[in-house]
PQR file of N, CA, C, O and H, with PARSE charges and radii, in Angstrom:
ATOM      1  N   UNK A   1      38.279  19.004 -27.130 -0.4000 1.5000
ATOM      2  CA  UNK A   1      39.439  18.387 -27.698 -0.0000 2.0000
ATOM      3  C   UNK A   1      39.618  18.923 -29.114  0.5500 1.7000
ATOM      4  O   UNK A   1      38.630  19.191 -29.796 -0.5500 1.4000
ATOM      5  N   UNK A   2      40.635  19.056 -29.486 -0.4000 1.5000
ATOM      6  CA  UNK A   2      40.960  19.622 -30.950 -0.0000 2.0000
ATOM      7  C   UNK A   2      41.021  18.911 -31.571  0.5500 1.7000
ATOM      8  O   UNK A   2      41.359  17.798 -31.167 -0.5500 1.4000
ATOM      9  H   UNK A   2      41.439  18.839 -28.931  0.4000 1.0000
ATOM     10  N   UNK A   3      40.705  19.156 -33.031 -0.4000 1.5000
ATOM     11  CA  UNK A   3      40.368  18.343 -34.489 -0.0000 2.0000
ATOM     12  C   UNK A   3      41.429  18.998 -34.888  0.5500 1.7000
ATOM     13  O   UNK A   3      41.820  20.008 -34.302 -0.5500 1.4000
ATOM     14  H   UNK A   3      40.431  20.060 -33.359  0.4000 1.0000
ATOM     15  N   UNK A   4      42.137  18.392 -36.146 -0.4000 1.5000
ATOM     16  CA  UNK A   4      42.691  18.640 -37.555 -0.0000 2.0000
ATOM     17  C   UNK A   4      42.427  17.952 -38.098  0.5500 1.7000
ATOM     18  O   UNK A   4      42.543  16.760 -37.816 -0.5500 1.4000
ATOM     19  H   UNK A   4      41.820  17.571 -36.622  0.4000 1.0000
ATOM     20  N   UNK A   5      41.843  18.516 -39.360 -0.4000 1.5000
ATOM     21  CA  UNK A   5      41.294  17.596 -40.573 -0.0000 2.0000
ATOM     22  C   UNK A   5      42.408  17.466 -41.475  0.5500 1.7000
ATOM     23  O   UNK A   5      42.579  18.605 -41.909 -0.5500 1.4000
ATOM     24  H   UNK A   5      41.748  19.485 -39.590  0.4000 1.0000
ATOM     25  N   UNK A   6      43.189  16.762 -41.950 -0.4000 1.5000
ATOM     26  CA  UNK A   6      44.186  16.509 -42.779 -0.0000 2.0000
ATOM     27  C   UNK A   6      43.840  17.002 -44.375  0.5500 1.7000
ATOM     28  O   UNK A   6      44.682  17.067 -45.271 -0.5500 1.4000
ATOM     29  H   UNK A   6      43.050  15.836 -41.598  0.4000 1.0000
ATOM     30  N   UNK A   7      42.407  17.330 -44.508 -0.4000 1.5000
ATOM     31  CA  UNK A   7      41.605  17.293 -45.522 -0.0000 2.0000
ATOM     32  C   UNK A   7      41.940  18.666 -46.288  0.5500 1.7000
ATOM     33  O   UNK A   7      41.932  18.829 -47.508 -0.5500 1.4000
ATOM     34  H   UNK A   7      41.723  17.277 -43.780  0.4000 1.0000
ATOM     35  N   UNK A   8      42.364  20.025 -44.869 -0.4000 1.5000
ATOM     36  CA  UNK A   8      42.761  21.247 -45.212 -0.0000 2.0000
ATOM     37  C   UNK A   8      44.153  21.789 -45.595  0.5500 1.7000
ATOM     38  O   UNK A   8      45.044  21.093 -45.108 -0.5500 1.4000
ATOM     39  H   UNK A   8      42.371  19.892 -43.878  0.4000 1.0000
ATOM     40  N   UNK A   9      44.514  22.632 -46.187 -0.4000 1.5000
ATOM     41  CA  UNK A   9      45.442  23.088 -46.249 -0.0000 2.0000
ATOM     42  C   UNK A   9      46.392  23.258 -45.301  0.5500 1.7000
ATOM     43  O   UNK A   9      45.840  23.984 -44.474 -0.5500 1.4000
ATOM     44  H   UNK A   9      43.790  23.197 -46.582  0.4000 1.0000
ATOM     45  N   UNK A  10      47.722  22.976 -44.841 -0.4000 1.5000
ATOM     46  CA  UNK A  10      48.344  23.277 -43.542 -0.0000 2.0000
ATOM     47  C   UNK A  10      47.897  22.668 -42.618  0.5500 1.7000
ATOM     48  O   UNK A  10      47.732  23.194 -41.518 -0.5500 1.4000
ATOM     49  H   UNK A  10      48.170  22.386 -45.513  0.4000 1.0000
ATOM     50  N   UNK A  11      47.614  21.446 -42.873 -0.4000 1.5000
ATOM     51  CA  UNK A  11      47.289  20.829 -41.557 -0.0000 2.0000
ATOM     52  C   UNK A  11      48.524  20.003 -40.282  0.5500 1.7000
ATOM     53  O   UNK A  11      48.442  19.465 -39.178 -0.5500 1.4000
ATOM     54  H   UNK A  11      47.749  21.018 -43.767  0.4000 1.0000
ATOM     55  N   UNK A  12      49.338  20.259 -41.043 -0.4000 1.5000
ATOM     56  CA  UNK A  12      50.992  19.512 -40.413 -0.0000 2.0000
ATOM     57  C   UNK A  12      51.021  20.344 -39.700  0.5500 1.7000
ATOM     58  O   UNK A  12      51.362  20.011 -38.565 -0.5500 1.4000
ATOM     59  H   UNK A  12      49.404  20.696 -41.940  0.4000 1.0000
ATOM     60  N   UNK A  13      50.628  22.179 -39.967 -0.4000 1.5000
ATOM     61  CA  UNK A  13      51.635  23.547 -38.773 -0.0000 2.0000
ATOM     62  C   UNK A  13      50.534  23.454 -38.344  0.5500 1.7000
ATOM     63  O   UNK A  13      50.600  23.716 -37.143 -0.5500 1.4000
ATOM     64  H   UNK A  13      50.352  22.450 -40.889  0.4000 1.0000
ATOM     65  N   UNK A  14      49.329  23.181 -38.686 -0.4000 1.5000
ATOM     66  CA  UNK A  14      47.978  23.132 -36.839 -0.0000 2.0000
ATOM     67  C   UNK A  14      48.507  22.237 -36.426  0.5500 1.7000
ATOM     68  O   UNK A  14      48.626  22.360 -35.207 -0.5500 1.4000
ATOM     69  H   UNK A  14      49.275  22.968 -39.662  0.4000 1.0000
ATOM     70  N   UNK A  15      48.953  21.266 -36.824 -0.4000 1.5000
ATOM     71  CA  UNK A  15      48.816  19.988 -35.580 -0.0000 2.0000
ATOM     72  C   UNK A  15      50.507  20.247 -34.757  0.5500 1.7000
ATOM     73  O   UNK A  15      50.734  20.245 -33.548 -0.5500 1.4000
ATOM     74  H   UNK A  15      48.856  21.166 -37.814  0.4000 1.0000
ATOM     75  N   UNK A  16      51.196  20.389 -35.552 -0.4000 1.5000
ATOM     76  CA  UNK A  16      52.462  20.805 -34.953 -0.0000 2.0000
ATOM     77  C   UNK A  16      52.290  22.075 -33.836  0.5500 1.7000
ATOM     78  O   UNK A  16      52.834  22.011 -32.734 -0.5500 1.4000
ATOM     79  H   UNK A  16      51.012  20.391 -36.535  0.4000 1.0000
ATOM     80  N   UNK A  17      51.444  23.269 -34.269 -0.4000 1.5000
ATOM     81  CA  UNK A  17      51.124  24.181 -33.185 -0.0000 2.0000
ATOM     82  C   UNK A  17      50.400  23.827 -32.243  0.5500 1.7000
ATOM     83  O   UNK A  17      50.756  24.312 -31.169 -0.5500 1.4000
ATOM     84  H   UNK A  17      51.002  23.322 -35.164  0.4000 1.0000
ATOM     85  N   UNK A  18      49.448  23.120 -32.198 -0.4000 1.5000
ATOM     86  CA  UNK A  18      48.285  22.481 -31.234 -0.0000 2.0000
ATOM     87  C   UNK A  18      49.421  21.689 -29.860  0.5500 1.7000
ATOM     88  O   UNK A  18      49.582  21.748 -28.641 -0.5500 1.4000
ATOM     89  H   UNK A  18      49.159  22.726 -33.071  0.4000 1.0000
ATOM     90  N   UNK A  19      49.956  21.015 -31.017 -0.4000 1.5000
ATOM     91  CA  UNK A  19      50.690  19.563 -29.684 -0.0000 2.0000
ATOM     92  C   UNK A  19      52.146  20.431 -29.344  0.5500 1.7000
ATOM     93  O   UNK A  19      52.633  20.006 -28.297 -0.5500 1.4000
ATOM     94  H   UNK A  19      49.825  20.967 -32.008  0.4000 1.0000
ATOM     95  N   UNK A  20      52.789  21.303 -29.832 -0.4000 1.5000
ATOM     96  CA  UNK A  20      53.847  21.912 -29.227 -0.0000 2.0000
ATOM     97  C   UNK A  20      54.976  21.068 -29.644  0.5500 1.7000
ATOM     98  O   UNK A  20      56.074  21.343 -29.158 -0.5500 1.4000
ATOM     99  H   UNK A  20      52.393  21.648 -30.684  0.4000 1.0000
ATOM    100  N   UNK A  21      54.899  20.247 -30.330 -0.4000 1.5000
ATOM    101  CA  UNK A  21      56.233  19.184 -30.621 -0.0000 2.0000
ATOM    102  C   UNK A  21      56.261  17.504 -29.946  0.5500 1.7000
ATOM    103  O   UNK A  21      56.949  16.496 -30.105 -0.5500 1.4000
ATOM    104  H   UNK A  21      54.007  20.024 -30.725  0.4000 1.0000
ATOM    105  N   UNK A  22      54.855  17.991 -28.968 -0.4000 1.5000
ATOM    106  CA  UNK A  22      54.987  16.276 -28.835 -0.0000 2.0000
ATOM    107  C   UNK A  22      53.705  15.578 -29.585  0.5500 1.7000
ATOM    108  O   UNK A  22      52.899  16.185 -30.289 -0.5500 1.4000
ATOM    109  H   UNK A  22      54.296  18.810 -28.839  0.4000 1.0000
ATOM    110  N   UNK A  23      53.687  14.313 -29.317 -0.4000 1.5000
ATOM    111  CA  UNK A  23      53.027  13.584 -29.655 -0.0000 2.0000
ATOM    112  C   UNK A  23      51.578  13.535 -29.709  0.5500 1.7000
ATOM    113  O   UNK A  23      51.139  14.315 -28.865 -0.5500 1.4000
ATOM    114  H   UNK A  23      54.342  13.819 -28.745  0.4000 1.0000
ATOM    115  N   UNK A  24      50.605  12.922 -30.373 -0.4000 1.5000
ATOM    116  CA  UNK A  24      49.209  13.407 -29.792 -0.0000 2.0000
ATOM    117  C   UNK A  24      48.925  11.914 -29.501  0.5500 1.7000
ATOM    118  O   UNK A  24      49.453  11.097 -30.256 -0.5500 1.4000
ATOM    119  H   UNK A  24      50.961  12.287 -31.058  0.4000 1.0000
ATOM    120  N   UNK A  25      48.047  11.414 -28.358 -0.4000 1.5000
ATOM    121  CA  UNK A  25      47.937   9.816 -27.820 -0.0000 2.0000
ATOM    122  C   UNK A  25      46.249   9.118 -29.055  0.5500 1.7000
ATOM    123  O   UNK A  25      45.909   7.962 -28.805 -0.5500 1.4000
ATOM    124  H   UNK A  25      47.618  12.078 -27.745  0.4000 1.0000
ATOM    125  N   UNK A  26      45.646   9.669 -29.890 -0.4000 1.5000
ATOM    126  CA  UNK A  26      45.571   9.073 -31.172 -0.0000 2.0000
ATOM    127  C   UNK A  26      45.434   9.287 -32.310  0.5500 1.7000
ATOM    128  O   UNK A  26      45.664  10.496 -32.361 -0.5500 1.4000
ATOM    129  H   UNK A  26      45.922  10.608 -30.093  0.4000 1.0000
ATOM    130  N   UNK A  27      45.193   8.934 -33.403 -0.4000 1.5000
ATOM    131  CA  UNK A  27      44.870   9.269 -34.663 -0.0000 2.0000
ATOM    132  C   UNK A  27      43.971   8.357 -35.571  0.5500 1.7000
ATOM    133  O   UNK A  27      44.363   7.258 -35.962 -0.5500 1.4000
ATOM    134  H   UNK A  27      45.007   7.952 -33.361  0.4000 1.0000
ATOM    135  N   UNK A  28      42.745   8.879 -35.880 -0.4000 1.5000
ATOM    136  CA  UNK A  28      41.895   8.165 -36.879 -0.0000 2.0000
ATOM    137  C   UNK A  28      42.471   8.525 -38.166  0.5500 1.7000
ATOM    138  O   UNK A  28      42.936   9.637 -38.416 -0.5500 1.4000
ATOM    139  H   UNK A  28      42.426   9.772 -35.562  0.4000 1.0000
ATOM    140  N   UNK A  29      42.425   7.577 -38.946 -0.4000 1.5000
ATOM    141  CA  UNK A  29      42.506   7.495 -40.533 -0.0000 2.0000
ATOM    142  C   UNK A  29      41.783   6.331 -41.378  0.5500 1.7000
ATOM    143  O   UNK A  29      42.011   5.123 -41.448 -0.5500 1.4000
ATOM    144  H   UNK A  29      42.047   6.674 -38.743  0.4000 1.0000
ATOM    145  N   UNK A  30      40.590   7.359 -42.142 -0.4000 1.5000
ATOM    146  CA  UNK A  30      40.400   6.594 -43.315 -0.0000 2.0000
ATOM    147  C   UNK A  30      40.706   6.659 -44.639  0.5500 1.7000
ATOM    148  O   UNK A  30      39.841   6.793 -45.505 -0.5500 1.4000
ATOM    149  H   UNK A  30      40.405   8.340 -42.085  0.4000 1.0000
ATOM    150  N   UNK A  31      41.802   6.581 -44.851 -0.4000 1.5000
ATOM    151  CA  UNK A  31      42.363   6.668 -45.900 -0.0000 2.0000
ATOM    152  C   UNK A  31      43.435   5.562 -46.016  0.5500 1.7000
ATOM    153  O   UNK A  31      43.280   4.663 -46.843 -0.5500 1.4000
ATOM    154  H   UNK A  31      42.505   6.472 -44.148  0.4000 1.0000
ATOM    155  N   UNK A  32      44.598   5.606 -45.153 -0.4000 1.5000
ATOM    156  CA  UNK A  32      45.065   3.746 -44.704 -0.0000 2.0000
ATOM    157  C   UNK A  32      45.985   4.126 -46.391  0.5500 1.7000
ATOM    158  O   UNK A  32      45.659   5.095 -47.077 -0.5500 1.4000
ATOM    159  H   UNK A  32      44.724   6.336 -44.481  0.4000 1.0000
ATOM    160  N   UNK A  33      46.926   3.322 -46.727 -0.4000 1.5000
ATOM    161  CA  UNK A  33      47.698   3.458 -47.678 -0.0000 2.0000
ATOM    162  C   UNK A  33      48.871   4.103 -47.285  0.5500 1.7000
ATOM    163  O   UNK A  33      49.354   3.991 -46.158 -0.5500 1.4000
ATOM    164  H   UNK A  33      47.191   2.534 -46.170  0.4000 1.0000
ATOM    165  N   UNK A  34      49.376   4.825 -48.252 -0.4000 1.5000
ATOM    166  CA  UNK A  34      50.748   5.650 -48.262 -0.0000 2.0000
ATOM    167  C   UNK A  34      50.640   6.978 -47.249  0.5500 1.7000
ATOM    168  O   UNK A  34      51.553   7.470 -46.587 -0.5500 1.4000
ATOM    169  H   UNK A  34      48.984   4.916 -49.168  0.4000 1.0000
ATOM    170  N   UNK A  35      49.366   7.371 -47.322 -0.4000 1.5000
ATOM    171  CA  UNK A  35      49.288   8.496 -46.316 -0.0000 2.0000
ATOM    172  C   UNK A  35      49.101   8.199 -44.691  0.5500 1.7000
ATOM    173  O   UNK A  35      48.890   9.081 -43.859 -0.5500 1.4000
ATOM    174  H   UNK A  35      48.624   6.972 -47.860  0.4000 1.0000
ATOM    175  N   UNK A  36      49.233   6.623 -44.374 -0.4000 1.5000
ATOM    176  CA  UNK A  36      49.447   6.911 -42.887 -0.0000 2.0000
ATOM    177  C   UNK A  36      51.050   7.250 -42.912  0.5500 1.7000
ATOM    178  O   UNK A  36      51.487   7.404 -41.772 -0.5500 1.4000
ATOM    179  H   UNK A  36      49.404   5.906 -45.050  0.4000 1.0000
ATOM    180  N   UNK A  37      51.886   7.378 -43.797 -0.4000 1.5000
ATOM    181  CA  UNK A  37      53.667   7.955 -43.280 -0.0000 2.0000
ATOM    182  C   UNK A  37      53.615   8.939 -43.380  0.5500 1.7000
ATOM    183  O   UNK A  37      54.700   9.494 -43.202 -0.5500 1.4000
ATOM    184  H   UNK A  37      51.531   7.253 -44.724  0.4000 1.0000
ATOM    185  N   UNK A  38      52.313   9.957 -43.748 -0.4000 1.5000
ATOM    186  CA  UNK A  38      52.646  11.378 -43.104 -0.0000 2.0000
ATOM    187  C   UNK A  38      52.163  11.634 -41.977  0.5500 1.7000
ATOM    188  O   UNK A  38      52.479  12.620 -41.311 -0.5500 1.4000
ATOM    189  H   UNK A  38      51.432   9.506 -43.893  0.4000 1.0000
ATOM    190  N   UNK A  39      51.087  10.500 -41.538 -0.4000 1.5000
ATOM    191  CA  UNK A  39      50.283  11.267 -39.865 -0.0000 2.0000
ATOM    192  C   UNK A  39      51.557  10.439 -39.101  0.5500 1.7000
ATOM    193  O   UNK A  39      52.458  11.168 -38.687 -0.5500 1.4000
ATOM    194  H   UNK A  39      50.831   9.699 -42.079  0.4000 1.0000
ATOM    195  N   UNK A  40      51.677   9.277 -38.926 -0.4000 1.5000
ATOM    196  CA  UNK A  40      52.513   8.294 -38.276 -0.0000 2.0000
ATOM    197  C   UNK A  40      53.666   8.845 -37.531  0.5500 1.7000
ATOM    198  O   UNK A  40      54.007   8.376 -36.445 -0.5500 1.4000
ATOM    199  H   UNK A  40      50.945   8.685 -39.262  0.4000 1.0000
ATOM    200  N   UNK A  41      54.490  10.193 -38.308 -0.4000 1.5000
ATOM    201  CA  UNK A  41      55.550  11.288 -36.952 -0.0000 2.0000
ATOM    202  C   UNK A  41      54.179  11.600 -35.983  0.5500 1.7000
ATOM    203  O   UNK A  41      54.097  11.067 -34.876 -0.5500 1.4000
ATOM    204  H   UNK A  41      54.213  10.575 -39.190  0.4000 1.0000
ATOM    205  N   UNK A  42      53.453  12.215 -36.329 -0.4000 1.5000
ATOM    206  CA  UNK A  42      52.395  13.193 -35.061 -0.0000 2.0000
ATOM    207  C   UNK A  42      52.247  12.066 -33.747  0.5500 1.7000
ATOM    208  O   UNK A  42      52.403  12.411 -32.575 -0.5500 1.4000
ATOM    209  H   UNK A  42      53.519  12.648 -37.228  0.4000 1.0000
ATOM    210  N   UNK A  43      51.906  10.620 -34.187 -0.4000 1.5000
ATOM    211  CA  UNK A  43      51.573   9.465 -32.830 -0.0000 2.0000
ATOM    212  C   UNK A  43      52.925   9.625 -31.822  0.5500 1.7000
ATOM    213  O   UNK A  43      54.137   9.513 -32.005 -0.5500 1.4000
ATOM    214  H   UNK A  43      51.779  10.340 -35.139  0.4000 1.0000
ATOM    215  N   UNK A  44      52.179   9.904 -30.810 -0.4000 1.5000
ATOM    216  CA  UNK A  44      53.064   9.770 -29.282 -0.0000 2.0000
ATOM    217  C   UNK A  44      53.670   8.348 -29.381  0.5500 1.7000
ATOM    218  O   UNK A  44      53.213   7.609 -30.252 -0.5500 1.4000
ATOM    219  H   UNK A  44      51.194   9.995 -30.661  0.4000 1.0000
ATOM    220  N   UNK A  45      54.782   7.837 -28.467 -0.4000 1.5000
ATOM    221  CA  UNK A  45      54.928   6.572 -28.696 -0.0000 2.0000
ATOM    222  C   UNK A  45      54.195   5.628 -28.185  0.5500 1.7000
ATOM    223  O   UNK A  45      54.251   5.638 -26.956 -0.5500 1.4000
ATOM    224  H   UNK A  45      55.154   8.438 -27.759  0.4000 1.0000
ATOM    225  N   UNK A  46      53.661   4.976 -28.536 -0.4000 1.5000
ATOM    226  CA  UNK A  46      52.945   3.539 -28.153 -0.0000 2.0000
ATOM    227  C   UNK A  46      51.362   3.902 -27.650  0.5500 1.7000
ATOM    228  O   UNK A  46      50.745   3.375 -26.724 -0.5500 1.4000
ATOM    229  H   UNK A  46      53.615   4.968 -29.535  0.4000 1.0000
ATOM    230  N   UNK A  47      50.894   5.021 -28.606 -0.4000 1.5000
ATOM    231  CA  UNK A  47      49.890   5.502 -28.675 -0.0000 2.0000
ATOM    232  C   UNK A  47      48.925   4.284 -29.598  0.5500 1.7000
ATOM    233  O   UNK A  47      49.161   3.136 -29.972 -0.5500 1.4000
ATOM    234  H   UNK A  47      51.395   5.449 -29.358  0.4000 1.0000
ATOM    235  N   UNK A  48      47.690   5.259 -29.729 -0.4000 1.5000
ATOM    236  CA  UNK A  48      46.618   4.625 -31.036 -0.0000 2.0000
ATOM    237  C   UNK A  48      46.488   4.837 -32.167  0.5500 1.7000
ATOM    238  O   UNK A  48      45.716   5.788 -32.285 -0.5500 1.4000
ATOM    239  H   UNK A  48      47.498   6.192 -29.425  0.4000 1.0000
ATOM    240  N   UNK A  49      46.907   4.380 -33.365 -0.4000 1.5000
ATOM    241  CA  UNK A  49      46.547   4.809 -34.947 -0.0000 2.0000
ATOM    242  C   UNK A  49      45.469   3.333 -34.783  0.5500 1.7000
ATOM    243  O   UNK A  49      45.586   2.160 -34.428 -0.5500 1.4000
ATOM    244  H   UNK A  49      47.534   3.607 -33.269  0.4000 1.0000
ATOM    245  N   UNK A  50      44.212   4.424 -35.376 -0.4000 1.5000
ATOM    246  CA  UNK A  50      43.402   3.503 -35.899 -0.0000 2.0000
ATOM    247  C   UNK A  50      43.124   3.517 -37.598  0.5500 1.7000
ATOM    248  O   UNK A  50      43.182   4.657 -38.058 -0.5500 1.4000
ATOM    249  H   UNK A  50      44.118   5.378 -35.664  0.4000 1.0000
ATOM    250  N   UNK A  51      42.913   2.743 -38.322 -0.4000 1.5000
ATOM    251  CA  UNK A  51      42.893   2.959 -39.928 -0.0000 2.0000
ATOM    252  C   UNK A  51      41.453   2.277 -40.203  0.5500 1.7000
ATOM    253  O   UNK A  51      41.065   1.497 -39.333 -0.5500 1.4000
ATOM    254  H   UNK A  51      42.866   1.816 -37.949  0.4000 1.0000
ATOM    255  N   UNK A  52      40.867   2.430 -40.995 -0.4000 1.5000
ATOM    256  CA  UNK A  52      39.830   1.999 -41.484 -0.0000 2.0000
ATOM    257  C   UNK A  52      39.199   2.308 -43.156  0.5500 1.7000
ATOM    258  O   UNK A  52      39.029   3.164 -44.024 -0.5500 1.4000
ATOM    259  H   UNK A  52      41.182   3.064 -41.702  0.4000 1.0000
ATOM    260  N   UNK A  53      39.112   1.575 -42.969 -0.4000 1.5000
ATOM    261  CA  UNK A  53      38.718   1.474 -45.375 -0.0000 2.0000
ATOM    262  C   UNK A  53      39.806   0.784 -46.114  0.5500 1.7000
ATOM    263  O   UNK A  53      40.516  -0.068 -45.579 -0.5500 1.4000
ATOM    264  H   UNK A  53      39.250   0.879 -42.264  0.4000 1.0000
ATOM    265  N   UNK A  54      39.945   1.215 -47.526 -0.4000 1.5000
ATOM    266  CA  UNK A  54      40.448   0.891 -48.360 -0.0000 2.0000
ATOM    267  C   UNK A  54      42.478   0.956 -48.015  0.5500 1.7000
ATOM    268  O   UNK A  54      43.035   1.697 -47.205 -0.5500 1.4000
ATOM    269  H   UNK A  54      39.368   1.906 -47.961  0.4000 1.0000
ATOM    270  N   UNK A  55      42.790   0.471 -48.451 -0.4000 1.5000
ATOM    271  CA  UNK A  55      44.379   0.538 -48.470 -0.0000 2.0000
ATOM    272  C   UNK A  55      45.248   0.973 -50.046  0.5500 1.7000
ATOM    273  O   UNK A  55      46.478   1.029 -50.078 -0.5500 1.4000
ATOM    274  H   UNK A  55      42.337  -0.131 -49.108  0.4000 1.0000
TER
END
């Protein structure tokens, strides 16, 4: 299964190249705050965002 670490540079055009334009069914984030509205387009609909830590 493929990783993108959000952590790297360009990680929007891997994940956009990986999934082809659709959705991916989840997403971990520990970071939680303002930066789940940049992963939050990538979730398929009525998929899994999980968040964990600080806000």
């Amino acid at each position: 299964m493929p990783v993108v670490v959000t952590g790297h540079e360009g990680w929007q055009d891997s994940l956009r190249e990986l999934t082809r334009g659709r959705g991916v069914p989840a997403i971990t984030d520990a970071h939680g705050g303002e930066f789940v509205s940049e992963i939050l387009p990538f979730l398929a609909d009525a998929d899994t965002l999980v968040v964990w830590g600080g806000t």
